[in-house]
C-alpha positions as CSV (number, residue, x, y, z in Angstrom):
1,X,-20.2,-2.2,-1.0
2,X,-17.7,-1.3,2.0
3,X,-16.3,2.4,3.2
4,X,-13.4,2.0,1.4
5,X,-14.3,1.0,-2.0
6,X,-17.1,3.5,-1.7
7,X,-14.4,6.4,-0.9
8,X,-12.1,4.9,-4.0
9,X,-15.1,5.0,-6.6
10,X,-16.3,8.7,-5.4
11,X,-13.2,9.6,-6.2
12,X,-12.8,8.2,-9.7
13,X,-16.1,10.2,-10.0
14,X,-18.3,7.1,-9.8
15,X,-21.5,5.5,-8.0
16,X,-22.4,2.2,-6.6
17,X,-25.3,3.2,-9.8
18,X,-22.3,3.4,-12.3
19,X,-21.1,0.1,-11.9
20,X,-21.4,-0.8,-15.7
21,X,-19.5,1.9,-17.0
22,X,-17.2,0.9,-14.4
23,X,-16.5,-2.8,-15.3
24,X,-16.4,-1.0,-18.9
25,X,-12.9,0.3,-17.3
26,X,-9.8,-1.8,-17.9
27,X,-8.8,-4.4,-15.0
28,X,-5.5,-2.0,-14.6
29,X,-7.6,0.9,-14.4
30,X,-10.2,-0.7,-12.0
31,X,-6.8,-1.2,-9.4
32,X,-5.9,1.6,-9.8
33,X,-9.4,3.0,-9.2
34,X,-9.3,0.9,-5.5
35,X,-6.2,0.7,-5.1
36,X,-3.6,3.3,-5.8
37,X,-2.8,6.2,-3.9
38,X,-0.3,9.0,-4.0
39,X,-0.2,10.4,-0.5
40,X,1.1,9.6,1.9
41,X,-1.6,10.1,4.3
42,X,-4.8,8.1,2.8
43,X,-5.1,4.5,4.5
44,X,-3.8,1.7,2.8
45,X,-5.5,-1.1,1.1
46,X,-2.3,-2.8,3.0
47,X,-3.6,-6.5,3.9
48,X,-5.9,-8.1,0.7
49,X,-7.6,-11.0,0.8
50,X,-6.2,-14.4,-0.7
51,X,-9.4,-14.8,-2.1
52,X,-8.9,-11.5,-3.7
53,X,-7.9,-12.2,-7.6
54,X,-6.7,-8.7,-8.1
55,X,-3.7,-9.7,-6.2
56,X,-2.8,-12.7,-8.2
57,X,0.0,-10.3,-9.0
58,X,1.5,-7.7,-6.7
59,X,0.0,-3.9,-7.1
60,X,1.5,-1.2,-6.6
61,X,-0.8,0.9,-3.8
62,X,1.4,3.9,-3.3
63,X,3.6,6.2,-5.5
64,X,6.3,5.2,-8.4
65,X,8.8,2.8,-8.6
66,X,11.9,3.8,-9.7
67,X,15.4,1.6,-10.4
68,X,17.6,3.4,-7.9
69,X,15.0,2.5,-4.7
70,X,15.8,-0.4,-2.6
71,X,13.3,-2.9,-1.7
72,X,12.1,-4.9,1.5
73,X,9.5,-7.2,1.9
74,X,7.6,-6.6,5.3
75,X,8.6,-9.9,7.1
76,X,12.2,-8.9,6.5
77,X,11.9,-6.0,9.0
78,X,9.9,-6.4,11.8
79,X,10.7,-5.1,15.3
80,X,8.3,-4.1,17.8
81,X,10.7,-1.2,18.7
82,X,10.8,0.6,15.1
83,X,6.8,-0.4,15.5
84,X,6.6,1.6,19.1
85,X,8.8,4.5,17.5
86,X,6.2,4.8,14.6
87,X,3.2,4.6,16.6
88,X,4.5,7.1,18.4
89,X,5.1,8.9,15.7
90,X,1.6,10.5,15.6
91,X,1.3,9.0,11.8
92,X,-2.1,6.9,11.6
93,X,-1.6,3.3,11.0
94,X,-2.1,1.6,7.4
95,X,-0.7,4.7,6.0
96,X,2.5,5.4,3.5
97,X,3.5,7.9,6.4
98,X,3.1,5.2,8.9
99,X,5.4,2.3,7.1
100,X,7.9,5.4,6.7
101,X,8.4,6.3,10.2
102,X,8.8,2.8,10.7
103,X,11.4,1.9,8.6
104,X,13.0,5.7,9.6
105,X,13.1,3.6,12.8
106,X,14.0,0.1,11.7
107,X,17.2,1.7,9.9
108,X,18.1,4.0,12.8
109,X,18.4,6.6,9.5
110,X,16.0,8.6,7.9
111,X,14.6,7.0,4.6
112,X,12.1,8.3,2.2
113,X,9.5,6.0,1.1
114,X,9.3,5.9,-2.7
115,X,6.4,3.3,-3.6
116,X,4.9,0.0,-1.5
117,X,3.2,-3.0,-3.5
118,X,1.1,-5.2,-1.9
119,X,0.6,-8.6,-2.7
120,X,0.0,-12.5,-1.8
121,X,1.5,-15.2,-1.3
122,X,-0.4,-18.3,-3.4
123,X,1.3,-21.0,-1.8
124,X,0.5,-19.8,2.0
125,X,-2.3,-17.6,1.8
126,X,-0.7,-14.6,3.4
127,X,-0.6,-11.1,2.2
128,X,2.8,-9.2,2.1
129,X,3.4,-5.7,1.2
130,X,7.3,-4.4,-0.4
131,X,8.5,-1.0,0.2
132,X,10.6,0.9,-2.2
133,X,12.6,3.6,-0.5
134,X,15.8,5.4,-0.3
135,X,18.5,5.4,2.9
136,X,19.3,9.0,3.5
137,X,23.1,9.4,4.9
């Protein structure tokens, strides 16, 4: 078992030696167990696998949705300048802090990163993530 998934299950108060009462836990649970993650400092589980089945359907992988947030997919943003700015930023990469610096300095306003999903995309193999935030004026 990797670093990461060994982090996630210490967390949940579980072993690598509790693995049956863990597939005993709901598939929802389980993602949520590996997955989720409410600050915005812990890395990201940002770029799954295709082959990864928990994906079949996006999961949310940071905080709560809500109806007033607006969403972007990552392809719809990219710019290596908002990407220097964030970098720059001092926020580690893979983190919720991270993606909200950078779309602080996609937008050229300050935004406040509500929730991200991560998911991929069946037909081309490729993982995208979708951020849920709010446009400060």
């Amino acid at each position: 078992m990797n670093r990461y998934y060994d982090k996630r299950l210490r967390m949940a108060n579980l072993t690598i030696f509790d693995i049956d009462t863990y597939m005993k836990i709901s598939p929802t649970m389980r993602k949520k167990i590996l997955y989720y993650t409410s600050s915005k400092t812990d890395k990201l589980y940002d770029r799954p696998h295709y082959s990864n089945s928990d994906f079949d359907n996006e999961v949310l992988i940071f905080g709560r949705d809500s109806p007033e947030l607006f969403f972007n997919y990552d392809d719809r943003i990219m710019s290596c300048d908002a990407e220097e700015e964030a970098n720059a930023s001092g926020a580690e990469q893979h983190t919720a802090q991270w993606y909200e610096n950078y779309l602080t300095a996609f937008h050229g306003k300050q935004c406040d990163l509500q929730c991200i999903y991560a998911g991929v995309n069946r037909s081309s193999g490729m993982s995208y993530l979708r951020f849920g935030y709010i446009i400060k004026p």
